[in-house]
C-alpha distance (Angstrom), angle and dihedral (degrees) to the residues before:
residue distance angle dihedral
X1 . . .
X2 4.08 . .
X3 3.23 132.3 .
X4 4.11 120.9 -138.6
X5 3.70 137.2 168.1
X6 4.01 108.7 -85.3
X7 4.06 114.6 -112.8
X8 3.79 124.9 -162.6
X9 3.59 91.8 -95.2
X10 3.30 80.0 72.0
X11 3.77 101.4 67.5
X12 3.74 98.9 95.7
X13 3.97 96.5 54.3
X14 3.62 94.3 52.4
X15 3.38 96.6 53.3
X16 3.64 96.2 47.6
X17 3.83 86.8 48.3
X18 3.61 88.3 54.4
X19 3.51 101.2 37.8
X20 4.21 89.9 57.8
X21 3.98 102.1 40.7
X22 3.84 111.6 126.5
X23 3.87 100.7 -133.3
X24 3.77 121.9 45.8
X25 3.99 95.7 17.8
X26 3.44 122.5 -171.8
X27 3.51 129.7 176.0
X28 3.50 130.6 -143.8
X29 3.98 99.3 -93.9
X30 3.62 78.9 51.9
X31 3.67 101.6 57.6
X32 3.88 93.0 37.2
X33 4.06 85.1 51.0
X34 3.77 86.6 61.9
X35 3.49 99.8 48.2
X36 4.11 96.2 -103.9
X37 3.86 97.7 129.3
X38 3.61 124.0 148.4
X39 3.28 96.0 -102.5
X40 3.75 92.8 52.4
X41 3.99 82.9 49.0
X42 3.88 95.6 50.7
X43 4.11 86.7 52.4
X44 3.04 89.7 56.4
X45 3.52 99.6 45.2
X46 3.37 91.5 42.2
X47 3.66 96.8 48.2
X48 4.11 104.2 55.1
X49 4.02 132.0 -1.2
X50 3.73 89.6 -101.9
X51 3.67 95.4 130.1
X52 3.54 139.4 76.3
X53 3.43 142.4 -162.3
X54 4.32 129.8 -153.6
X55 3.41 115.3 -152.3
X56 4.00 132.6 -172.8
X57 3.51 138.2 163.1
X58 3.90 83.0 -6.1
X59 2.93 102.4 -61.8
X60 4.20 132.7 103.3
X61 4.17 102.0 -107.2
X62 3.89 95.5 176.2
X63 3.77 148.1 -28.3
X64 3.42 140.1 -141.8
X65 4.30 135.5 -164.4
X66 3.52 128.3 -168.5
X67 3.84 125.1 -162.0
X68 3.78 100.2 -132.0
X69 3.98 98.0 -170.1
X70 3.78 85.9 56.3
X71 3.29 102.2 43.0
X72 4.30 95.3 -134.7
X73 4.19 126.4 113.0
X74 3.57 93.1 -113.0
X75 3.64 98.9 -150.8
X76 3.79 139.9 -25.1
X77 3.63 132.6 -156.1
X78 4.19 142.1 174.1
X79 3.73 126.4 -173.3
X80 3.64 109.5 -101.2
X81 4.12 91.3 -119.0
X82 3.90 87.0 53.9
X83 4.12 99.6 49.4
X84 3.90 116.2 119.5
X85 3.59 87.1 28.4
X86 3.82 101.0 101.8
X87 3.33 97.3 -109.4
X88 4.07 93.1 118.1
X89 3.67 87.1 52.4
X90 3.80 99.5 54.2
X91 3.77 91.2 46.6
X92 3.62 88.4 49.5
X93 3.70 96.9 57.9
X94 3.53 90.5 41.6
X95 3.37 88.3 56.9
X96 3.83 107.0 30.1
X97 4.21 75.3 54.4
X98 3.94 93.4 59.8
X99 4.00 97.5 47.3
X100 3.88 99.6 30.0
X101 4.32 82.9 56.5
X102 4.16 82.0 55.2
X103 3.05 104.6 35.8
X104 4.12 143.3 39.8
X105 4.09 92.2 -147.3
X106 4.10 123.8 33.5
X107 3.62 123.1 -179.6
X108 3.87 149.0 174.8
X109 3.71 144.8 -165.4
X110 3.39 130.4 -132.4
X111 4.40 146.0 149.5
X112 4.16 93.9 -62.6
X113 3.79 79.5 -140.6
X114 3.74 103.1 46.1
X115 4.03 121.5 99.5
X116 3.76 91.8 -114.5
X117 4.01 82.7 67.4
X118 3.74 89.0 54.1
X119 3.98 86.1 38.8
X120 3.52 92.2 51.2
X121 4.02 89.9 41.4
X122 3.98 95.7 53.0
X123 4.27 87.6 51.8
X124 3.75 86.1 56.1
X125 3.22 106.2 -99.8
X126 3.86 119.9 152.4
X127 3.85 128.5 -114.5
X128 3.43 89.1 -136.5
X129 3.88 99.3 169.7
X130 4.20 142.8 -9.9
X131 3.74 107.4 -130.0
X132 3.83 132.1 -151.9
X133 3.76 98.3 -102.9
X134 3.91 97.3 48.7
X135 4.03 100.8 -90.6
X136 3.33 123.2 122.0
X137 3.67 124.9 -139.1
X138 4.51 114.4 -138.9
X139 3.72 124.6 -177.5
X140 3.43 138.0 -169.5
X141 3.91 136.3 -163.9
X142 3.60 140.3 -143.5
């Protein structure tokens, strides 16, 4: 598996990665809804190395983006086939790497009773806070 910085020709395989994850779903309508188009996602891409991109066996397994200004891992995904594989992890340290040398406190969101909170929980990540809607906010130091 490697891990590389995401390009535009990318676009397609992380939404279809997102799009088909088994916890925390959302369609396309969905995404577009909330402003995450592939336009926006090509900016952004475009704009900073904040993206990256797992491959295997040719093919993209996962991706990950951090939001650098803010100092969080803006979201995380693996194709269902490729879960338990390690892929998660590398893109975590890859990205945990980025913010952590920006920043002295990352953190993330996610379902507070999902298995990415238990995920993020065994990599030593903080529960930090529960908040209103169910999420669950984790930290981590330097």
């Amino acid at each position: 598996m490697t891990i590389r910085p995401a390009t535009t020709a990318d676009i397609n395989d992380i939404f279809a990665i997102r799009t088909n994850v088994r916890e925390n779903h959302l369609s396309f309508e969905q995404l577009r809804h909330m402003g995450i188009t592939e336009e926006s996602i090509g900016s952004i891409i475009s704009e900073a190395e904040c993206t990256w991109i797992a491959e295997a066996e040719g093919v993209t397994v996962g991706f990950a983006m951090a939001d650098e200004e803010d100092g969080s891992v803006f979201a995380l995904f693996v194709r269902p086939e490729w879960e338990n594989k390690g892929v998660g992890k590398h893109l975590l340290a890859k990205v945990e790497a980025f913010l952590l040398a920006r920043h002295e406190m990352i953190w993330l969101e996610t379902d507070g009773s999902s298995r990415a909170a238990g995920f993020y929980a065994h990599l030593g990540w903080t529960r930090a806070a529960e908040l209103e809607n169910g999420d669950a906010r984790f930290e981590k130091r330097r």
